[in-house]
N, C-alpha and C positions, 0 to 999 in steps of 0.2 A: 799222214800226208805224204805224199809220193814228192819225191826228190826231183826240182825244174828239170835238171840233164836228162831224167829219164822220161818226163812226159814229153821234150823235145823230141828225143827217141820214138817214143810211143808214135808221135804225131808223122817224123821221116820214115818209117822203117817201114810199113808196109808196101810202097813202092821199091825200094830199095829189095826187097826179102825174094824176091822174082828174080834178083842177081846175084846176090852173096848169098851161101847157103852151104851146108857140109853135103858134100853128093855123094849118092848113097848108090848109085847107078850110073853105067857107062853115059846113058844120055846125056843124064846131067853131071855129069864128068866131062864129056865135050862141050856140053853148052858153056861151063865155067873154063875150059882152055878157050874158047873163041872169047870171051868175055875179057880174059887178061891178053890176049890178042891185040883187044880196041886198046885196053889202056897202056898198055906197052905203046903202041900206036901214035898215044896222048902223048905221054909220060915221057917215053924216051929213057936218056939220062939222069934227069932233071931232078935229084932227090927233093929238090924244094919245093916239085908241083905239086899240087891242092891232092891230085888223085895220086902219088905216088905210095905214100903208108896205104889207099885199099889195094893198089897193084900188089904190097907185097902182103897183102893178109890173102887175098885170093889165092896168092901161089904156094903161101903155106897152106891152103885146104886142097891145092890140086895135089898139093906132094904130100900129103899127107894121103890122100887120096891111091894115089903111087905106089906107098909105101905098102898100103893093103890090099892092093887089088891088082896090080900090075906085077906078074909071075920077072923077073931081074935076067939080063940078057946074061948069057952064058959065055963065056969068052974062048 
């Protein structure tokens, strides 16, 4: 028998799954920077808003993102 949290899950995630995502591609490399864009937008400072923890899980997939695909400015 599957565990409540994750049929909650099961039941949120498909609309959700069009926004959060590891991007494997420039596009959707952009489309997840305009995505934490809005929520920075939201969010702000505010570490206690509702969207603040996905602001900062988005940004560790953008920089992770970064980290492998974005050639590191030369100084």
């Amino acid at each position: 028998m599957q565990n409540i949290e994750v049929n909650k899950v099961l039941n949120a995630w498909p609309p959700m799954a069009r926004m959060i995502y590891v991007p494997h591609t420039e596009e959707e490399y952009e489309r997840l920077v305009i995505f934490l864009d809005s929520l920075t937008d939201e969010v702000g400072e505010d570490e206690s808003h509702l969207l603040a923890s996905l602001m900062e899980i988005v940004g560790v997939l953008i920089e992770r993102y970064e980290e492998e695909h974005v050639p590191e400015l030369t100084k």
